[in-house]
Backbone as CSV, one residue per row, in Angstrom:
resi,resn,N_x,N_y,N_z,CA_x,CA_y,CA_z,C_x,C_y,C_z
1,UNK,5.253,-0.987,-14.194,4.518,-0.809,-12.978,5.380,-0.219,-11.884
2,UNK,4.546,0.306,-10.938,4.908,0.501,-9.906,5.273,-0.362,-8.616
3,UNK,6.180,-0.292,-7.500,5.533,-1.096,-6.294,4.627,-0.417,-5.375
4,UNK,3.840,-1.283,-4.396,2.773,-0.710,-4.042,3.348,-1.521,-2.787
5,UNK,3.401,-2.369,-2.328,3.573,-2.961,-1.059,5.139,-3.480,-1.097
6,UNK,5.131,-4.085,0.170,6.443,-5.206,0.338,5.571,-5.647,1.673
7,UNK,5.622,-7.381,1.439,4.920,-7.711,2.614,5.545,-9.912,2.554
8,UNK,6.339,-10.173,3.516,5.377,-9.590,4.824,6.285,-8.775,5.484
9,UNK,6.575,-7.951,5.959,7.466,-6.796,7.130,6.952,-7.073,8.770
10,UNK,7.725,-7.634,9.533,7.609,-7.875,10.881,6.172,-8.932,11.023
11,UNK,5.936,-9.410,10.695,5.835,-10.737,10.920,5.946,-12.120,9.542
12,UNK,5.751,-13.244,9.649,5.834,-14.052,8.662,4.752,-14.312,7.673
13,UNK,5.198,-14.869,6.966,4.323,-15.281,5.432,3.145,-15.730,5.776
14,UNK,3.148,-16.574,6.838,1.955,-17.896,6.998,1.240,-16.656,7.767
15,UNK,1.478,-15.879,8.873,0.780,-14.554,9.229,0.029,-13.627,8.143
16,UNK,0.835,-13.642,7.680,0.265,-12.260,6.361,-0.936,-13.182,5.307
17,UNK,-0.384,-14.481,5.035,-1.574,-15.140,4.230,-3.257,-15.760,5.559
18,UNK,-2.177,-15.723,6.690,-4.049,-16.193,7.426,-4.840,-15.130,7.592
19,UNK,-4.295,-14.016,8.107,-4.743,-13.170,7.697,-5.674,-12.420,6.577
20,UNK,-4.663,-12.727,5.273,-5.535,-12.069,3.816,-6.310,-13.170,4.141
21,UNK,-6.724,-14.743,3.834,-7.421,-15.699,4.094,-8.447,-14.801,4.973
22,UNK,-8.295,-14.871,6.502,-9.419,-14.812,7.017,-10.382,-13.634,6.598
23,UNK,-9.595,-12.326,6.197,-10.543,-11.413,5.708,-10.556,-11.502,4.186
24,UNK,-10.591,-12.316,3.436,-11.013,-12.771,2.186,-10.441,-11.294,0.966
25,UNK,-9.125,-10.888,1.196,-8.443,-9.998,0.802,-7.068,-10.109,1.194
26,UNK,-6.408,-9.757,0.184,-4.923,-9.158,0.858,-4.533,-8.100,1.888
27,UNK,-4.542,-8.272,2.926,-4.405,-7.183,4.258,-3.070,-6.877,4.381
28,UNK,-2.452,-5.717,4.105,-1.125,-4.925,4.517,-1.549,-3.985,5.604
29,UNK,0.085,-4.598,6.020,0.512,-3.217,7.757,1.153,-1.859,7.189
30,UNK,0.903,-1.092,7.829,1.548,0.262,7.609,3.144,0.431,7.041
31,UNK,3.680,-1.238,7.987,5.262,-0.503,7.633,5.460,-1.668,6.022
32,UNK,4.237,-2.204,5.259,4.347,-3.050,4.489,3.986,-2.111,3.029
33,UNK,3.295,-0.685,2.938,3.015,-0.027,2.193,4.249,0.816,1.294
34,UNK,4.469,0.817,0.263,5.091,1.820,-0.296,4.682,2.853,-0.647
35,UNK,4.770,3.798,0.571,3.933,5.073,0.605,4.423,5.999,-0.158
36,UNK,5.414,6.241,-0.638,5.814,7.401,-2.047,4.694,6.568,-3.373
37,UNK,4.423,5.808,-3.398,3.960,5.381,-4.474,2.247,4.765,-4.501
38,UNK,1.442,4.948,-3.362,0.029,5.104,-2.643,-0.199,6.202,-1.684
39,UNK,-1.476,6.568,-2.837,-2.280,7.403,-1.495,-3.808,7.037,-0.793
40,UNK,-3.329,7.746,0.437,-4.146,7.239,0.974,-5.127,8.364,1.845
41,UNK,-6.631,8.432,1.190,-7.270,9.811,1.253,-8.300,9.707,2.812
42,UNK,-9.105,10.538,3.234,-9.327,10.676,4.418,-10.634,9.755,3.746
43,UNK,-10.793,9.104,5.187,-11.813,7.845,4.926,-11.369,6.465,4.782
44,UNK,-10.170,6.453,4.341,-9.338,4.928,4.057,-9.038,4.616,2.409
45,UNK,-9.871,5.253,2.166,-9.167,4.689,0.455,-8.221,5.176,-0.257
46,UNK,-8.056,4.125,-0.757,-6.655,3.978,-1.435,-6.684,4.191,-2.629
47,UNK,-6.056,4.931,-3.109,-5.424,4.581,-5.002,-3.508,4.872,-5.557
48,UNK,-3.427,3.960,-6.248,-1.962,3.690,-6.291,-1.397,5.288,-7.115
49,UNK,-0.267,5.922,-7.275,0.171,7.267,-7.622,-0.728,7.128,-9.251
50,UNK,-0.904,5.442,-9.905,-0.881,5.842,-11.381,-2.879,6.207,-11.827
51,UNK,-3.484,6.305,-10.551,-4.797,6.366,-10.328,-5.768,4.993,-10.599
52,UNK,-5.185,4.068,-10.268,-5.826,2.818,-9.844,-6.456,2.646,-8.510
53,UNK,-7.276,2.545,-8.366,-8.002,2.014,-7.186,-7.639,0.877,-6.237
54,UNK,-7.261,0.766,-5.156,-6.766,0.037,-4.599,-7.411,-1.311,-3.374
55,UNK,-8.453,-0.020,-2.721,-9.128,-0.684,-1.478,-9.081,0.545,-0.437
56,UNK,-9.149,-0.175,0.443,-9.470,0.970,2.000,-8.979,0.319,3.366
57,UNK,-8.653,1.043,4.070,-8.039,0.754,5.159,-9.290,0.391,6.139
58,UNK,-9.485,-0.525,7.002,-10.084,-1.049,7.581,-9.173,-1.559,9.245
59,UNK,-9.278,-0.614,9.812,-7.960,-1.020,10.682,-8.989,-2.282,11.701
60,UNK,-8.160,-3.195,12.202,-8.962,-3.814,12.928,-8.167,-3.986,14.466
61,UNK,-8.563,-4.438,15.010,-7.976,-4.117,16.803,-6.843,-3.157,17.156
62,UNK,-7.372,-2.215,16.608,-6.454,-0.711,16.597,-5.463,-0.577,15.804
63,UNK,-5.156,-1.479,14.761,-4.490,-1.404,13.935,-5.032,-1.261,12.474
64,UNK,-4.172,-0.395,12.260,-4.344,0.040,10.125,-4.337,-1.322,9.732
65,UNK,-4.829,-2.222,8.873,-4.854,-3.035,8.126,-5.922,-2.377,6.283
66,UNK,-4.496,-2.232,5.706,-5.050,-1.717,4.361,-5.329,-3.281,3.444
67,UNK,-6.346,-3.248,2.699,-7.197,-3.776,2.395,-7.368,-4.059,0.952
68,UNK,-6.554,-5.036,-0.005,-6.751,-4.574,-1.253,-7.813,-5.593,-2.049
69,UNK,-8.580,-4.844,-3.320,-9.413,-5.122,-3.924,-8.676,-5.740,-5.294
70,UNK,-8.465,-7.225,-5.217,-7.578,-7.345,-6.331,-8.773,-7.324,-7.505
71,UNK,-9.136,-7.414,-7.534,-10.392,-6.992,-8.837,-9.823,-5.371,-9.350
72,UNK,-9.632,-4.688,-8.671,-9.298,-3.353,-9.058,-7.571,-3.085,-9.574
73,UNK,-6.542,-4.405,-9.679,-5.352,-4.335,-9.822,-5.041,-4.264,-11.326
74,UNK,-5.834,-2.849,-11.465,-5.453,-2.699,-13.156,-5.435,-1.479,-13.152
75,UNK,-4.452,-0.438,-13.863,-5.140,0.714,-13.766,-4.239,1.515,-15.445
76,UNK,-3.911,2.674,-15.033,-3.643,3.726,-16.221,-2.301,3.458,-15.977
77,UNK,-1.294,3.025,-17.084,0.447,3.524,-16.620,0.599,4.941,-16.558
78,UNK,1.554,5.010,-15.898,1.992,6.666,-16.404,2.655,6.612,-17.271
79,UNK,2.994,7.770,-18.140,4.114,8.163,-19.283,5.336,8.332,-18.529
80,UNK,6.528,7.893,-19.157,7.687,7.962,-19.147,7.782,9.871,-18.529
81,UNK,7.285,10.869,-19.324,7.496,11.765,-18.790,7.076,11.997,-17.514
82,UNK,5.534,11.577,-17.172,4.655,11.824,-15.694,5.508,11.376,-14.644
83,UNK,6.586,9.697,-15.342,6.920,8.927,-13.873,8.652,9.756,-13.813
84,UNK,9.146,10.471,-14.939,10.324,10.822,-14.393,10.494,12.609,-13.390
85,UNK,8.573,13.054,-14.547,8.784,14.428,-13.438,8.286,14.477,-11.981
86,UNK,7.297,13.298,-11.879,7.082,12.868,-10.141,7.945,11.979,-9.571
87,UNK,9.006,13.214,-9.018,9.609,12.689,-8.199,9.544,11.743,-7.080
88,UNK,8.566,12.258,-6.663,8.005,11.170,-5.300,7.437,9.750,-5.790
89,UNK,7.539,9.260,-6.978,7.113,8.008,-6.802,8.347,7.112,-7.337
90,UNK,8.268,6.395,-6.620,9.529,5.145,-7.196,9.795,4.254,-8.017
91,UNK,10.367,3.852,-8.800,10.023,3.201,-9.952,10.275,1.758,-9.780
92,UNK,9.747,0.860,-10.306,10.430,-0.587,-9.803,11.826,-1.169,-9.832
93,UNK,12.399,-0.220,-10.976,13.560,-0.618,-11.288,14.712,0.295,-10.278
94,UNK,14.284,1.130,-9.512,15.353,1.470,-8.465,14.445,1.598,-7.345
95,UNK,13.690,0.056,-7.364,13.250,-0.037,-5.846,14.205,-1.488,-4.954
96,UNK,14.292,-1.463,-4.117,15.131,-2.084,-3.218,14.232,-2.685,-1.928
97,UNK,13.527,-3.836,-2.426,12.634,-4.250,-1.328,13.183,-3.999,0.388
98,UNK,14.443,-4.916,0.119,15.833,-5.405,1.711,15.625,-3.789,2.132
99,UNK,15.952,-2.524,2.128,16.575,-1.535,2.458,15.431,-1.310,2.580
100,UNK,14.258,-1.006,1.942,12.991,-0.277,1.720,12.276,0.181,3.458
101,UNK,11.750,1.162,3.939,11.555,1.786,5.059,10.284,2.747,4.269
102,UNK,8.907,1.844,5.193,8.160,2.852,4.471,7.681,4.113,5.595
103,UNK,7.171,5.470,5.105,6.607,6.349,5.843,5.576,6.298,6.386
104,UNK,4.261,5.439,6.267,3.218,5.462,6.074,2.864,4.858,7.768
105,UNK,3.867,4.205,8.289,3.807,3.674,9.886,4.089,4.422,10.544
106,UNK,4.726,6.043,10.608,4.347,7.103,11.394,2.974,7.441,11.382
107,UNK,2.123,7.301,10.436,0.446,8.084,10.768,-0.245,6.895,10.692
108,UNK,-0.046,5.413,11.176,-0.729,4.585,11.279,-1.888,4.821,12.798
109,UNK,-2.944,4.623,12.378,-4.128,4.491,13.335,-4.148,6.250,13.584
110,UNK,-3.795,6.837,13.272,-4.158,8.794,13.089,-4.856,8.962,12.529
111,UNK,-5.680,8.422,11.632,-7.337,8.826,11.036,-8.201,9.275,12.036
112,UNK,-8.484,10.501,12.207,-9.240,10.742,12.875,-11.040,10.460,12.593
113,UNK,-11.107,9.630,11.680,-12.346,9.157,11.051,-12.589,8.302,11.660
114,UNK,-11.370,7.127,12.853,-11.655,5.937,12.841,-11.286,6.271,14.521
């Protein structure tokens, strides 16, 4: 597999779970996404690089809050060849949660849909 998140990032655990709790889903922040390895298409939805379905961004008090559908946390692996010639996606085994800096919190709340 891939990683898809790291969470919780800037705030705490008991935050990130009242949260998923209150909206009856797992809710990630922008800087909690591993954006080389999710995309995320105009409208809010999500699917992970290996074409799994993910959920949709639902930002709520002006904030991105992406949205996942764990019912949908199954999808296609890639081949050994697909994951070494896409470069842009990261593999678990040279991912580094501590260091990890995702991209995806520069275009947070820039949907111009929303």
């Amino acid at each position: 597999g891939i990683p898809l998140f790291v969470a919780p990032r800037g705030r705490t655990f008991d935050d990130f779970a009242a949260e998923s709790i209150y909206h009856g889903w797992p809710s990630f922040r922008p800087e909690e996404i591993v954006s080389e390895n999710v995309k995320i298409y105009n409208g809010g939805r999500m699917e992970s690089k290996c074409g799994t379905h993910l959920g949709h961004n639902l930002p709520d008090g002006g904030v991105d809050r992406y949205c996942i559908d764990l019912v949908c946390m199954a999808g296609m692996a890639l081949s050994s060849d697909e994951l070494v010639s896409n470069d842009s996606v990261i593999l678990a085994s040279d991912f580094d949660a501590s260091s990890y800096t995702s991209s995806a919190e520069q275009w947070s709340g820039k949907n111009p849909a929303w």
